[in-house]
C-alpha positions in Angstrom: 235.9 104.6 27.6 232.7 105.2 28.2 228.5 104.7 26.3 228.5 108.3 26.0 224.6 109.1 27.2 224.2 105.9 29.0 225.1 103.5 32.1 225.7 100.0 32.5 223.1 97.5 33.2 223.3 97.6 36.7 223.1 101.2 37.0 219.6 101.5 35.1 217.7 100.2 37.4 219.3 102.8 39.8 217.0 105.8 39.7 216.7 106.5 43.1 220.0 107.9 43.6 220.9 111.6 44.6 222.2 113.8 42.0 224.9 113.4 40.3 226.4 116.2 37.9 227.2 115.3 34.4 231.1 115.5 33.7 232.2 116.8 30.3 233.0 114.1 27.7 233.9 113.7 24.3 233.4 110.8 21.5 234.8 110.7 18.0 233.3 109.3 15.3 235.4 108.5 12.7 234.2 108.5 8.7 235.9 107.0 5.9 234.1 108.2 2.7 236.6 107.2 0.2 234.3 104.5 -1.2 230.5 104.1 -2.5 228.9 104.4 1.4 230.4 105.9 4.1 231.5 103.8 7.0 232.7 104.8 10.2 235.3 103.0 12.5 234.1 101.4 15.6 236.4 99.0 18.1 235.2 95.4 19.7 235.9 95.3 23.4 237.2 92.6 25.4 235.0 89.8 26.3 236.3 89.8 29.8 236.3 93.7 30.8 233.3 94.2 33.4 231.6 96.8 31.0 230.0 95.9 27.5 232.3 93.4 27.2 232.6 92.1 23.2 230.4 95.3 22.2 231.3 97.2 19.7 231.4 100.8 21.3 233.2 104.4 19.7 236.2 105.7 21.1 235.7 108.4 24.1 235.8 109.7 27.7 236.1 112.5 30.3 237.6 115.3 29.7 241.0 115.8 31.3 242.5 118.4 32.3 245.8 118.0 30.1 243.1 119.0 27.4 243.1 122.5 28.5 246.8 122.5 28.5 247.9 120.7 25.4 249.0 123.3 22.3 247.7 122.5 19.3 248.5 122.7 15.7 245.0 124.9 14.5 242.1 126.3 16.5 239.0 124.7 16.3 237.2 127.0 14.0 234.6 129.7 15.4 231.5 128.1 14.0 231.8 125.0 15.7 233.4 127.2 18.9 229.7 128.7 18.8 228.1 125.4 18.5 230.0 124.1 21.6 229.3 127.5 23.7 225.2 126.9 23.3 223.2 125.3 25.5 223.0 125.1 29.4 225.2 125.0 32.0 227.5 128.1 29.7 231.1 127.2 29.3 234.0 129.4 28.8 235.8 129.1 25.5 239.1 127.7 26.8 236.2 124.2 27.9 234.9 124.3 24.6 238.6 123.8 22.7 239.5 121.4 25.4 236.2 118.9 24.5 237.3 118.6 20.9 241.0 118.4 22.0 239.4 115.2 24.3 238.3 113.8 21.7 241.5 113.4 19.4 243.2 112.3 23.0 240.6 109.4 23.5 240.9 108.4 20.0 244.4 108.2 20.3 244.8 106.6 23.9 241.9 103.8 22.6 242.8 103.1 18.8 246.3 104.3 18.3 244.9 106.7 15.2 246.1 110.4 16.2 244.7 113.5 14.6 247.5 116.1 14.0 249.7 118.1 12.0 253.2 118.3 11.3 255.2 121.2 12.9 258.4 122.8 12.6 259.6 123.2 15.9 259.3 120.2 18.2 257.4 120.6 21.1 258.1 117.6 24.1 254.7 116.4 25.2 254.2 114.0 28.1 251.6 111.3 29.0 248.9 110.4 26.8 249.7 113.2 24.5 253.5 111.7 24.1 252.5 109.7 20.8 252.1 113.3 19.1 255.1 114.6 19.9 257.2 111.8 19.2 255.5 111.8 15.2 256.5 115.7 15.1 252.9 116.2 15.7 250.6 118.6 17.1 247.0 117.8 18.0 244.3 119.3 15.4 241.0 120.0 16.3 240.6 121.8 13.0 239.3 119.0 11.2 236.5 117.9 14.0 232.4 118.4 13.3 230.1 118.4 16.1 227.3 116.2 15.3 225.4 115.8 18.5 225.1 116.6 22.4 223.6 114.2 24.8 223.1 113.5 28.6 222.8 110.7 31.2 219.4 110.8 32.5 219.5 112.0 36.1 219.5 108.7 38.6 221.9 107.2 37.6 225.2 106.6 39.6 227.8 108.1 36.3 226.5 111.1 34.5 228.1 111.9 31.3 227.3 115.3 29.3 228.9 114.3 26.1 229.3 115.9 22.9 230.1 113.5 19.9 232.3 114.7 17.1 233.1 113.5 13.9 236.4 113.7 11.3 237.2 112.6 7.9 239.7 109.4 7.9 242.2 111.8 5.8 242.8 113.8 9.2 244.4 110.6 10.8 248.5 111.2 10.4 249.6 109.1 12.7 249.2 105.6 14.0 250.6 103.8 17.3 251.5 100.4 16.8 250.8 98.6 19.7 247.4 100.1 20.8 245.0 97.1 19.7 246.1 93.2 20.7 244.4 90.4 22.3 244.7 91.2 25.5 243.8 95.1 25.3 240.6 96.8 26.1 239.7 97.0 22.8 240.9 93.4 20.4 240.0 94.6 17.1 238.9 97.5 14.7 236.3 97.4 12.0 235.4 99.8 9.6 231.9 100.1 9.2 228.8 101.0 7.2 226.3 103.0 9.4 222.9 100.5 9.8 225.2 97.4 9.4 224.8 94.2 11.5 228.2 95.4 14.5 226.4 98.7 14.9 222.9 97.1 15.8 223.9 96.1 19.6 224.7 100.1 19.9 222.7 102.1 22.7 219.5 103.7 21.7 221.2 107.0 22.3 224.1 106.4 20.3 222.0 105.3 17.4 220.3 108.9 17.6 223.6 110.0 17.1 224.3 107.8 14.3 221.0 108.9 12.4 221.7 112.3 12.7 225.8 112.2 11.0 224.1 109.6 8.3 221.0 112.3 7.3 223.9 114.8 7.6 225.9 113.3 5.6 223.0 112.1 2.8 222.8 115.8 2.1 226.3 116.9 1.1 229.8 118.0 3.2 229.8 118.6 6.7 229.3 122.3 7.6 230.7 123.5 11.3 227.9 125.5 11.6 224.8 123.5 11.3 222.2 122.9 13.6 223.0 120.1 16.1 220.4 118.2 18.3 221.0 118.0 21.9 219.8 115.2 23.3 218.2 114.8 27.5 215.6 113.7 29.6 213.1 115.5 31.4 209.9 114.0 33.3 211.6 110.8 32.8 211.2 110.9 28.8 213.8 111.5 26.4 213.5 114.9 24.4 215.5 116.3 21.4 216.4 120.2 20.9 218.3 122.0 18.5 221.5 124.0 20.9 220.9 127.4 20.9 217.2 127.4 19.8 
């Protein structure tokens, strides 16, 4: 798990560092819109774990490489394929399914929800994408939004370039018992409205994030192609594009 476009504590005061190259990571923010305000799901750490502990963070990580591997029930459709192919360094298409598919995975691995679709023939998947398998399931990126793209600002000892994706609660078929106990990394799961008291300890960055699905959201359904803000620092200040502008 990781704070998507940040860095622990420790490493903030670490500017002086050489530089370090973002790696390619995925967050998923899930919605639940089935009542008057939306809420979105959010997990409490472990007091004891060395990083945020008893924060309440989003599910997400690296990207792996059995995310360029892994079928999958549906493509991720060619509007948000564009989305993920704007912007600077250029990535081939095969990285841009294998983000969203790194999201479903992280979700899966950190909450026990999985995001797939039943399929006729069973297909034997191993290691973290096991769960799917043994539920008949495919993964399905079909359902995901991209809301927003942010960096690590250069300095610090972990870079993450991170693209933050969103899904509807109806796309979860599929939950692993098991995943969320005492003793876990994450202890608990709370559904949440967006501005509420768990969320205010977020990062700044992840707040941004947050603003941008809730004004999204304020203004009707989810489209794959809108505009999505990418998020960076240059000259040591924190600026906000559109991809692709």
């Amino acid at each position: 798990m990781i704070d998507a476009a940040t860095a622990p504590k420790e490493e903030k005061e670490a500017d002086h560092h050489p530089y370090f190259r973002p790696k390619d990571a995925a967050t998923l923010i899930l919605i639940d819109r089935s009542g008057e305000k939306p809420k979105v799901l959010v997990g409490k750490r472990h007091d004891n774990v060395v990083f945020m502990p008893g924060k309440f963070v989003f599910p997400g990580g690296r990207v792996d490489k059995s995310d360029n591997r892994v079928p999958v029930a549906a493509s991720i459709t060619k509007e948000l394929e564009a989305n993920l192919l704007k912007g600077s360094p250029k990535i081939a298409a095969s990285r841009a399914r294998a983000l969203a598919v790194a999201a479903i995975r992280e979700a899966c691995e950190e909450t026990g929800l999985c995001l797939g679709r039943k399929v006729d023939q069973k297909v034997t998947l191993e290691g973290a994408w096991k769960p799917f398998s043994d539920a008949g399931l495919l993964p399905d990126p079909s359902s995901l939004f991209l809301i927003a793209r942010a960096i690590t600002p250069p300095g610090r000892v972990r870079r993450f370039d991170t693209r933050f994706f969103t899904a509807d609660a109806s796309a979860i078929t599929h939950r692993v018992e098991g995943v969320i106990h005492p003793d876990a990394e994450l202890v608990e799961l709370v559904w949440v409205e967006i501005g509420s008291k768990p969320l205010a300890d977020l990062h700044a960055m992840t707040k941004n994030v947050l603003n941008e699905l809730d004004r999204r959201l304020a203004t009707g359904p989810l489209h794959h192609d809108a505009p999505v803000p990418f998020f960076h620092f240059y000259g040591g200040k924190m600026q906000k594009d559109v991809l692709g502008a």
